[in-house]
Structure formats: C-alpha cells, structure tokens
N, C-alpha and C positions, 0 to 999 in steps of 0.2 A: 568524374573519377572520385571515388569513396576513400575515404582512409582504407579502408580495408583492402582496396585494390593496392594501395601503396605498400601497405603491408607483406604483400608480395615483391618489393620494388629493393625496401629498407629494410634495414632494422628499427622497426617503428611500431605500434601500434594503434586503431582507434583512440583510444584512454589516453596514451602520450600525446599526440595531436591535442585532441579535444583540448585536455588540459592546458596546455601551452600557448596555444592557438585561437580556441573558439570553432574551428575548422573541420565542418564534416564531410562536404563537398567539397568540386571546384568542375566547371564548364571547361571543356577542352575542343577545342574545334578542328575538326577535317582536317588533312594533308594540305587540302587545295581550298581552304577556305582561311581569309584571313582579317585584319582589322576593317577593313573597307566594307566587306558585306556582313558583317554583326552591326555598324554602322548606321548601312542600309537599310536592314531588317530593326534595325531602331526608332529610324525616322519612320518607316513603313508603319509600325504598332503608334505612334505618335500620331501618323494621320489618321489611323484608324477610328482615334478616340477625335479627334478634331478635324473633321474633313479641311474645313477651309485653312487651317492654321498655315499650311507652308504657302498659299496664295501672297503675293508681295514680298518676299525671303529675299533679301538684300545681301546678305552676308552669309558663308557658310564657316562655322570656327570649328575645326576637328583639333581635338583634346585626345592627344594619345605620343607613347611612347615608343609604338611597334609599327610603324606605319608599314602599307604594302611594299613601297620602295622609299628611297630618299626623295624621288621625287619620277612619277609628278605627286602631290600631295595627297593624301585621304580623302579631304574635302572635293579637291576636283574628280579622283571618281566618284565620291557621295555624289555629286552634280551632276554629274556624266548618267547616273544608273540611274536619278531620280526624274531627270532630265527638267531638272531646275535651272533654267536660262537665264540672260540676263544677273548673273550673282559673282559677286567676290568667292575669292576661296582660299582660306587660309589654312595651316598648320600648327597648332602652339602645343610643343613640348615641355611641361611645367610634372610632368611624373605624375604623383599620387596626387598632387596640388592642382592640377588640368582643369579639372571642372569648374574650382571655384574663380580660378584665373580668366578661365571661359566668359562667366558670371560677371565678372568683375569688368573686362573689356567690355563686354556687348551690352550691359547698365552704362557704363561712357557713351557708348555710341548712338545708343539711342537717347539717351537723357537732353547729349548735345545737338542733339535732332539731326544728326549725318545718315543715321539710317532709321528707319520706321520697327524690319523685324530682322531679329538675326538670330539665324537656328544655331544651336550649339550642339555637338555629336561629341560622345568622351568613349572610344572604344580601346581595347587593347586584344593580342593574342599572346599574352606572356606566356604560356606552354610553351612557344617556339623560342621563347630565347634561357628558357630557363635551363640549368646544367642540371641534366637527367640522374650524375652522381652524385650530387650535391643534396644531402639527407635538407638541411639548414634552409634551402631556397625551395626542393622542389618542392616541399608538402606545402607549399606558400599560396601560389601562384594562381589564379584561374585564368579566362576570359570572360570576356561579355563586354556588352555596351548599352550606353543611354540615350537619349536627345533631350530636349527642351529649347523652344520660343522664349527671346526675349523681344518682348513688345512693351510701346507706351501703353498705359495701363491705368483706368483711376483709383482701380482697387489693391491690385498686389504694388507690393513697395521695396525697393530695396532700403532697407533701414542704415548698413554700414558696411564698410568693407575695411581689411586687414591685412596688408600682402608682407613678407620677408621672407631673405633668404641668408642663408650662413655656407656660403661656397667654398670656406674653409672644412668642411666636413663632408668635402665630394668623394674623399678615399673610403669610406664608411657604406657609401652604396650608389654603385655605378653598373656599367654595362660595359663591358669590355672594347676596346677600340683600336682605331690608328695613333693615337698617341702612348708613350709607355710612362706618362707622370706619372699616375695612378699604379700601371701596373706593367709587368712586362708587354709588349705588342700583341696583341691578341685577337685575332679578325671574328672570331667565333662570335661575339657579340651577346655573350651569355651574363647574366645577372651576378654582381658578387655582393655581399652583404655583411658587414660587421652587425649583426643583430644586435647586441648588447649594447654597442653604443649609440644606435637610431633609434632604441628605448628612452634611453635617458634624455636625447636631443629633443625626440616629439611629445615627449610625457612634458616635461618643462615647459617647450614652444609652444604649443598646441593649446595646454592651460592658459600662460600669461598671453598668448594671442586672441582666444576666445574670451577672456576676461576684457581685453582691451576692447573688443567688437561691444558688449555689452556696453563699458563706458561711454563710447564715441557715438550710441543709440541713446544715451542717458536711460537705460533702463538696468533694472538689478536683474542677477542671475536667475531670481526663484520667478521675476517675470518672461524668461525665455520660455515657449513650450516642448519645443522638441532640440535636441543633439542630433545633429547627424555628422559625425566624424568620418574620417577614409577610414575605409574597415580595411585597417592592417592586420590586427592583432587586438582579441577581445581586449588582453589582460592590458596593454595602451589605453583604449577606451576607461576601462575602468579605473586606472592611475588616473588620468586628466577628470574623471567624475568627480573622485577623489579631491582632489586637489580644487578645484571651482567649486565645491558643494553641491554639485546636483544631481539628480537621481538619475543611478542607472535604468530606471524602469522606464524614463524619458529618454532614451535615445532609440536612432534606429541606426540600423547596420544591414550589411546584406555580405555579410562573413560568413553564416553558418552552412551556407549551399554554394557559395561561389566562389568564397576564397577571396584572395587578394587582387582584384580586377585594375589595379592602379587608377589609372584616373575615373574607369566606369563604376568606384563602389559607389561613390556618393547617391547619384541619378538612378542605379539601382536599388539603393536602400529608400528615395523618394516613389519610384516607380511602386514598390509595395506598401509604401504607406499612402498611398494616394489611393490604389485599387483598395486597400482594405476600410478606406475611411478611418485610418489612425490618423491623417493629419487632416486638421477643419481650417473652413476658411478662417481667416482673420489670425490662426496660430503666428505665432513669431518661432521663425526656424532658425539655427544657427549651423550653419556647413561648415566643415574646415577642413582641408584638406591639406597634407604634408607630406615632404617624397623625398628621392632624388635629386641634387643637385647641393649642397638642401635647401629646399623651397618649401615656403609652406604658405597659404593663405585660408582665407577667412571673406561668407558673408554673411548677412543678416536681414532675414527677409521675412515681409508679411505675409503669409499665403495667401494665396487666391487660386482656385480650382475652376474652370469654365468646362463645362460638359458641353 
C-alpha cells in the first residue's frame, strides 16, 4: 500500500507522509492470511539460506503483538506447519521491543547451556487491527516478519544487553481491550496512539539506553558500526542519532517500504543488510527496540554471517 493509495483514503498526501514519517510503503496481507504464515514463510527464507540451521531447534520464541488467536500460540502453529517436533513453543509480547527481548532470552538460554538452538520469529499483521479512520495510526502501520537462530557460537558474540520499561505511560499507546483503565471497553482491539508523547519517551529512552549498552561493552559510541533502531518513525531515528553523536548514514531501517512492522522492523532492517553485504563480519551492531507497554530494550552484538 503506497501513500498514494492512502491518498485516496485521507486527507494526506505522499510529501506529508514522507515528511513526517520516512514512510513510502507498507505490506498488507490477505483477508485470510495472518501473523503465523508471514512467520512461516520467514523461517522458510531462513532455511533457504542455511539448510541445516533449524536441525536440533530446541525452543521456538514468536515475537509478536497480533497473534492468530490468544491461543493456541504463533510458535505452536509455526511448529505445527514447519513440523518441527520435539520443541517448546512460546509467545512473548514486548510490541515494538520483541525482537530484541527475543535476543535477549534466547542468549540466557543458551549461554546457560539449557538449550543448544533457539529460533526466534518476530511477525506482525497490524493492518488488522489498525483503525481504518484514524489518519495518525493508519498511514503508520504495515506487516511483515523475520526469524533468526540463536546458537553457541565462537565467532558471533553478544556483547550486552539493556531491557526497561516505564508502564506508567501505557495510556500513550495501547490496543484497545477488556479493561476500561485506559479507555472506555472496547473489544475492537484497534491501536490508539498519543504520537507526540511516544516521541519524547523513545527520543530520551532509546538514546540514554543505547548509550548505556555502549558503556556495559566498555566500548565508545564512534566504535559501534551499525544502529539498527525499530523503525517507527525516521524523524525518532534521527533525534536519538542526534542526541549519542552518531551518524545517520550508519544505521539501518526497513521504514521506507514497510512501514511500521512492530516487532518485525528490526530483523527486517538486518534481513537487508545481510543480503546487500552492508553488514560484515566482525561489525558490532546495536539493536533497540521500544514499543507499547512502554517497553523498550536493547542488544549488542558482534556479527557473524555463516553461508
């Protein structure tokens, strides 16, 4: 879906968008297709590239906010269509923060030697719950998904990690529910958003958290190689650039065609810096992802690419 489609929608334009946003696209999926099989078709392109990778997969972590039901889980169909036996299968809801939370668990588990490899899947289909009136949320919004193996490794490293959350500012941006704290009862389950103030939240958090990650590595900012932030909103990205000193021409995003995929921007923003050889071995990447709830974490990792 194009701005220009939207433009038919809103009173909006490309130019407005762009500007505001960074946002030229966004992926929207089928009637009858939803978080589970972009998922699917995740881990499918994963093994593509590494046949043997899901051999011994201990653990399945689906990283998402839209699941196909409350339950049974995402992970367990993921398991079910992949017919990966033998496997746990979890669900972790952490919003735009998922991936790295994902990241963060499955470096525990395997570090403590509980498990060997654990796949981690961060999909979303926020087209379905986003409120189609709503100029502020719609033009926001896409789907898509990612995957990634966490195994013991002698070459890739996780360097550090970073997690917080401030749940005092859950009225700023939720999903509509059974409870009316937030807002009147509302089963629709549609996205509401105080934009302006999850600017000022994540611009602040997102800086002095990513600064912290740097510290807790003992390395300086100008020795990180790549940013890769959740691609909310360019003009975020470039505030926290801002604010740590470091170059925007060093990060990567996957905003400009997909929009805002909640937990799958990150893994999408690596997915093409991996195919296009902008990230090399040995890079030190910094992730950070912030969302909903609000939550936000952070890792720090050395790359390592296995073809």
């Amino acid at each position: 879906m194009t701005n220009h489609d939207l433009e038919q929608v809103f009173d909006t334009s490309d130019e407005w968008i762009v500007t505001r946003s960074g946002i030229r696209e966004r992926r929207v999926s089928a009637d009858d297709e939803f978080t589970s099989d972009l998922c699917v078709r995740a881990v499918r392109d994963l093994h593509s590239r590494s046949p043997d990778g899901l051999t011994g997969v201990e653990l399945i972590i689906a990283c998402t906010t839209t699941p196909d039901y409350a339950f049974p889980s995402v992970a367990c169909l993921v398991q079910a269509e992949l017919g990966l036996r033998n496997t746990g299968a979890i669900d972790l809801n952490a919003t735009c923060a998922g991936f790295a939370y994902g990241l963060h668990i499955a470096n525990g588990l395997v570090t403590a030697g509980i498990h060997k490899r654990v796949l981690i899947v961060a999909g979303e289909t926020l087209s379905k719950v986003v409120d189609n009136t709503d100029r502020a949320t719609a033009i926001l919004f896409g789907d898509g998904a990612g995957a990634a193996l966490v195994e013991s490794d002698k070459q890739g490293r996780f360097l550090a990690s970073h997690l917080g959350a401030d749940g005092e500012g859950a009225a700023h941006l939720y999903r509509t529910g059974l409870s009316s704290r937030l807002a009147p009862v509302d089963n629709t389950g549609l996205i509401r958003q105080n934009g302006r103030q999850v600017y000022r939240w994540a611009v602040e958090t997102v800086a002095a958290g990513a600064m912290c990650l740097v510290k807790k590595a003992g390395l300086r900012i100008d020795e990180i190689d790549w940013f890769v932030p959740h691609s909310a909103n360019l003009r975020i990205t470039e505030a926290v650039c801002e604010r740590i000193g470091f170059p925007i021409e060093r990060t990567l995003s996957s905003l400009t065609y997909y929009g805002n995929t909640s937990s799958a921007t990150i893994p999408l923003a690596l997915v093409e810096g991996a195919r296009e050889s902008t990230i090399k071995n040995g890079d030190r990447v910094l992730l950070y992802g912030f969302g909903g709830g609000l939550v936000h974490a952070g890792v720090l990792v050395e790359w390592a690419l296995h073809e």
